[in-house]
C-alpha positions in Angstrom: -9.3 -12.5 9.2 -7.4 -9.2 8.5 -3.6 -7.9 8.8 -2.0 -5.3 9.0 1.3 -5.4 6.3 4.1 -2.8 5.8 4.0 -2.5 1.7 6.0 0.0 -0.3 7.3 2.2 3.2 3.5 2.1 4.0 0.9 0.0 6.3 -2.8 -1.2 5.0 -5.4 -3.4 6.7 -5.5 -6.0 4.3 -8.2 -8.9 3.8 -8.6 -11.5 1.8 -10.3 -10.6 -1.6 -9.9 -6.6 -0.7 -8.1 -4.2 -3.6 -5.3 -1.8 -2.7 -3.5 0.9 -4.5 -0.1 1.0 -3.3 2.9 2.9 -4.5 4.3 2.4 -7.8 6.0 -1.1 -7.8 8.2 -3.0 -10.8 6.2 -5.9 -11.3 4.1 -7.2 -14.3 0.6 -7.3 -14.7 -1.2 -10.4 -13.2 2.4 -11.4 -11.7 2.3 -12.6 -8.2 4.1 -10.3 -5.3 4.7 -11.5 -2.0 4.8 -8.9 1.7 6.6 -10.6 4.6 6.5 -7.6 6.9 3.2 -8.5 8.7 2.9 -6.6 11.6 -0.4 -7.4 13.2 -2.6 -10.9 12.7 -6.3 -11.2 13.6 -8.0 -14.5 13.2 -11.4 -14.3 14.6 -10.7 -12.2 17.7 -7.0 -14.5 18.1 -4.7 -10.9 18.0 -0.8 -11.9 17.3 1.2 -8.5 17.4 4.7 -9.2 15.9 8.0 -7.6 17.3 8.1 -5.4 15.0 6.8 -8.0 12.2 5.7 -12.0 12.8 8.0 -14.2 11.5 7.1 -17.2 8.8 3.6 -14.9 8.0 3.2 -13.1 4.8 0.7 -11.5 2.5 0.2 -13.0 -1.4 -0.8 -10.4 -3.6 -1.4 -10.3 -7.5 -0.8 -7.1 -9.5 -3.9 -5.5 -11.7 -2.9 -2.6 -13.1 0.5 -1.5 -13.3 -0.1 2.2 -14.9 -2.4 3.7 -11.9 -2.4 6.9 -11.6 -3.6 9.1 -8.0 -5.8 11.7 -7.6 -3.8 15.3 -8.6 -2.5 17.8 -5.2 -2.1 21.4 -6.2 1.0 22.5 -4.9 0.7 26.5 -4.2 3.2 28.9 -3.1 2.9 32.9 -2.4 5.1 35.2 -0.9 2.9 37.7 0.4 3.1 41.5 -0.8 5.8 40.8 -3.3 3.9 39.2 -6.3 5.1 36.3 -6.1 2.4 33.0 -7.0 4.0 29.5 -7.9 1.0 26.8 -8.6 2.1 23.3 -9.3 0.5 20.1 -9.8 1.6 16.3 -8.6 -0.3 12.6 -9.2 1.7 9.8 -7.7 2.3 6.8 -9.9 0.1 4.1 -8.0 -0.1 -0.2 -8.3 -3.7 -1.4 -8.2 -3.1 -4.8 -6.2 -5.6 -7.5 -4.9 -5.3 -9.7 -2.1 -5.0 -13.4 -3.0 -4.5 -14.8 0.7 -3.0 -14.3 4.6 -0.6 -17.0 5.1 0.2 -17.6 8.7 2.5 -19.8 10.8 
C-alpha cells in the first residue's frame, strides 16, 4: 500500500515504514505529525484518486531529526566580458520524517 501526500508545498510516494526528508517543519523530535492532503491511495492495485485530495484519509508520521541539513547548490553568476563573477552557496534546512501508517476511510 503506497500514497501519494502533499507535505510542506511538496508531493512524496509515501509507504509504510519508508523515511522522508521534507522541508524544515516546527515540530519536536520523536513528536507525532499528521498530512491530511492525500491525493492518491493504492491498496493492492484498488487506485482511489481524490478530487483534488480524499477526504477522512491521512498520513501519520513521527519526526527523527529536526536539524537536517540538504546537500549544498552553488549558486554562480557572470556577466560576460565585464569581470564580473558572483559564487554563492545554499543547503536547505530539511525534517528527517518516518512513516508510522496510511489511514484510510
Amino acid at each position: 500500500m503506497y500514497a501519494i501526500v502533499e507535505m510542506q508545498g511538496q508531493q512524496f510516494k509515501v509507504e509504510a515504514g519508508k523515511k522522508l526528508f521534507i522541508n524544515r517543519m516546527e515540530a519536536e523530535k520523536g513528536a507525532t505529525v499528521e498530512f491530511d492532503k492525500v491525493l492518491l491511495i493504492d491498496n493492492e492495485g484498488k487506485v482511489k484518486v481524490g478530487t483534488p485530495v480524499i477526504t477522512g484519509a491521512k498520513v501519520i508520521c513521527e519526526v527523527l531529526d529536526n536539524e537536517c541539513r540538504g546537500e549544498k547548490v552553488l549558486v554562480f553568476h557572470k556577466k560576460r566580458r565585464k569581470g564580473y563573477r558572483k559564487m554563492q552557496g545554499h543547503r536547505q534546512d530539511l525534517t528527517n520524517v518516518v512513516v508510522k501508517e496510511i489511514v484510510t476511510k
